[in-house]
One Martini backbone bead per residue (centre of mass of N, CA, C, O) as a GRO file, in nm:
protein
  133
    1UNK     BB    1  -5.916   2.924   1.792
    2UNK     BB    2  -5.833   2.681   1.931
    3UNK     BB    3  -5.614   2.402   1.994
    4UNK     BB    4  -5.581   2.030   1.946
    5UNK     BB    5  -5.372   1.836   2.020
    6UNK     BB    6  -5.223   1.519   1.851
    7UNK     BB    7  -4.904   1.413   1.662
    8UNK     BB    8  -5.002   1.061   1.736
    9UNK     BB    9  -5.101   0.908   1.541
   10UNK     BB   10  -5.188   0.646   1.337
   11UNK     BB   11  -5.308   0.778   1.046
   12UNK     BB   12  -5.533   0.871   0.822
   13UNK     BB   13  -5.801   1.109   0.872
   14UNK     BB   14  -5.980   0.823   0.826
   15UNK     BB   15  -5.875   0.654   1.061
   16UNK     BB   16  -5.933   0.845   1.281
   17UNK     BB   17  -6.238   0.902   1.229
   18UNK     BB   18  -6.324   0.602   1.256
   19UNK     BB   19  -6.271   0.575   1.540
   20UNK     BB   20  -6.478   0.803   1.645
   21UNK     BB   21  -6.685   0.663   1.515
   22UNK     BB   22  -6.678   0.357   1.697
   23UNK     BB   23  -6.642   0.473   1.959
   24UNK     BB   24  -6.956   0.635   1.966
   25UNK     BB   25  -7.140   0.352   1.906
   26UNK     BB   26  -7.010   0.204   2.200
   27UNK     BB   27  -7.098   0.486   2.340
   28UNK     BB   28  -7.432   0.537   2.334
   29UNK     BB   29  -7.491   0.422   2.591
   30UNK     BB   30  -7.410   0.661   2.759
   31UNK     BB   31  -7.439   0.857   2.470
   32UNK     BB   32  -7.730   0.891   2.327
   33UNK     BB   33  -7.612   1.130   2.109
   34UNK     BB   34  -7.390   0.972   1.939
   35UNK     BB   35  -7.640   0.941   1.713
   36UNK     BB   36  -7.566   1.164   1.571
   37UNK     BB   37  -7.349   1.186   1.496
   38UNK     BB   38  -7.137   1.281   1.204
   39UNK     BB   39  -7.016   1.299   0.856
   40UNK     BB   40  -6.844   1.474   0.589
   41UNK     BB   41  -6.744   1.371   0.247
   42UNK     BB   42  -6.469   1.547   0.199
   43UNK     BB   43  -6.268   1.286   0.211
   44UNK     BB   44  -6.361   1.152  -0.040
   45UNK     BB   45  -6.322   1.032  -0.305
   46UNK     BB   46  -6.364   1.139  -0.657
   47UNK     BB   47  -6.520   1.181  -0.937
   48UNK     BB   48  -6.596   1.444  -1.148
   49UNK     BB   49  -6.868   1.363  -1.148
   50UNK     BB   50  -6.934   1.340  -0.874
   51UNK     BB   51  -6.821   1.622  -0.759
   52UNK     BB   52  -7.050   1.765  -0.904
   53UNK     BB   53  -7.292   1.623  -0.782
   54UNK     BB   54  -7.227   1.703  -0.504
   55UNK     BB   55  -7.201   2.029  -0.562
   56UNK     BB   56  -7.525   2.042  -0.652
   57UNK     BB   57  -7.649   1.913  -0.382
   58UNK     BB   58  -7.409   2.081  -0.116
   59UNK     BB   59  -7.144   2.050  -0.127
   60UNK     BB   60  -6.857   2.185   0.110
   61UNK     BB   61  -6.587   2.315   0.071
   62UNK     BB   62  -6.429   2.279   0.428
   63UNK     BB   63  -6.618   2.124   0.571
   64UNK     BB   64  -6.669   1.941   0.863
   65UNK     BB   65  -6.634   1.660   0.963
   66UNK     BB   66  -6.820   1.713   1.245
   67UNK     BB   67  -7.105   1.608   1.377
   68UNK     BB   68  -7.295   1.783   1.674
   69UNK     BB   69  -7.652   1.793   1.734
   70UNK     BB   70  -7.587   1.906   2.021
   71UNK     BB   71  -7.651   2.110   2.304
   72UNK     BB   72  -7.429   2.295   2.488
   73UNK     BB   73  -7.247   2.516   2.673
   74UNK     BB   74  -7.461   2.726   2.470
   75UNK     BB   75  -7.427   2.543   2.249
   76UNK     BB   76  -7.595   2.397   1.962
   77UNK     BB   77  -7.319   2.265   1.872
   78UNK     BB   78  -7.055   2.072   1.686
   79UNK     BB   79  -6.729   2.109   1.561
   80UNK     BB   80  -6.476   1.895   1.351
   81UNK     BB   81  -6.146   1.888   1.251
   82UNK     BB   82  -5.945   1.715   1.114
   83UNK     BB   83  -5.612   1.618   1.205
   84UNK     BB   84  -5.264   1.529   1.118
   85UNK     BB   85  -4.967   1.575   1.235
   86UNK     BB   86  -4.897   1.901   1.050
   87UNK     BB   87  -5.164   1.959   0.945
   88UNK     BB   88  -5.343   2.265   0.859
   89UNK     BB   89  -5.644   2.442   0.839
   90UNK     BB   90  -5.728   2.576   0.594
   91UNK     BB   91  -5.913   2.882   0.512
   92UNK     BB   92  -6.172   2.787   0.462
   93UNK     BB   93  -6.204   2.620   0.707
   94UNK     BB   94  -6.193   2.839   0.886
   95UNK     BB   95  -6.382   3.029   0.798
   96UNK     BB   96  -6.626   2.797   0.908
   97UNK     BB   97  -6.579   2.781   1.147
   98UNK     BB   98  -6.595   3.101   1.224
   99UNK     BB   99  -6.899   3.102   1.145
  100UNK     BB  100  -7.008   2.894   1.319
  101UNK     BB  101  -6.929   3.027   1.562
  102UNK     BB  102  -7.107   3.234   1.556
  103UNK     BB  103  -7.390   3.118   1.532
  104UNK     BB  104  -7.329   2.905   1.823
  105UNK     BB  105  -7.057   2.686   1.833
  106UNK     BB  106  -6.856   2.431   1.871
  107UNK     BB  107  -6.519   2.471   1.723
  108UNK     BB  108  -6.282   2.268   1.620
  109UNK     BB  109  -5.955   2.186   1.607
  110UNK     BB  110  -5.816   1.832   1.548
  111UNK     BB  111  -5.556   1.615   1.666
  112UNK     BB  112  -5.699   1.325   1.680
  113UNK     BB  113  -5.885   1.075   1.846
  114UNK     BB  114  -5.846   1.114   2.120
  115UNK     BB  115  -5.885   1.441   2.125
  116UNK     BB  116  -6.175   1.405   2.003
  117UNK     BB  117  -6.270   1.191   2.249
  118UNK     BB  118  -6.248   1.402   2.489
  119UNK     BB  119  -6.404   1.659   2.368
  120UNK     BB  120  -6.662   1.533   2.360
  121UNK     BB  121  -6.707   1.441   2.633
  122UNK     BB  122  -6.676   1.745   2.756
  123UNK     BB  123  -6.928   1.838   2.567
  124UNK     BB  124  -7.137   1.635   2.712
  125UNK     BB  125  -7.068   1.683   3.000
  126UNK     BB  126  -7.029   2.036   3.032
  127UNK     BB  127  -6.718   2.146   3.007
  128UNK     BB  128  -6.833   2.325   2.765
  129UNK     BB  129  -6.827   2.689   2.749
  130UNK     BB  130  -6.966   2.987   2.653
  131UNK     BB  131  -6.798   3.267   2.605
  132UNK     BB  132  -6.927   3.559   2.686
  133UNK     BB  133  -6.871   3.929   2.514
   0.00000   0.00000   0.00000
């Protein structure tokens, strides 16, 4: 899985998302599929009893910040792990990445909001093309 990178971040993982997220509703008038981008909640911190709640409910620990539930360059949707500094994807995180690109999906670690919005846009592009093996 490679990696993109762009360690010259502006804040925390949350706020880099948050660019993103604001970036994606912008731009929905050119990109109207920006309209399903969505984020799962495993950034956001939980009291013990939330996360119970919420693991019972099928929150799954590790899966990626993004997802963009739209097929381009052969690929089902998109998934995106966000990092930034010099943090790296946990293993249960690459697990999880790994399965799901097995599936079908284009799945990406990414460092940065810029770096995560010049992706997307090149995936909704068709500039990202899944290679036959």
């Amino acid at each position: 899985m490679p990696v993109k990178q762009n360690i010259n971040t502006i804040g925390s993982e949350f706020d880099e998302q948050v660019r993103i997220v604001k970036w994606a509703r912008f731009w929905e008038i050119k990109y109207p599929e920006l309209k399903l981008l969505n984020a799962s909640a495993n950034g956001v911190r939980l009291t013990k009893a939330q996360a119970g709640k919420a693991k019972a409910a099928g929150m799954v620990a590790g899966w990626p910040d993004l997802n963009l539930p739209v097929p381009r360059g052969g690929f089902y949707g998109m998934y995106i792990e966000l990092k930034i500094g010099n943090r790296k994807p946990k293993p249960h995180q690459e697990e999880i990445l790994k399965a799901l690109a097995a599936q079908g999906y284009c799945c990406q670690a990414i460092w940065g909001a810029e770096v995560a919005i010049n992706f997307i846009e090149e995936y909704l592009e068709g500039k990202i093309v899944k290679v036959l093996e």
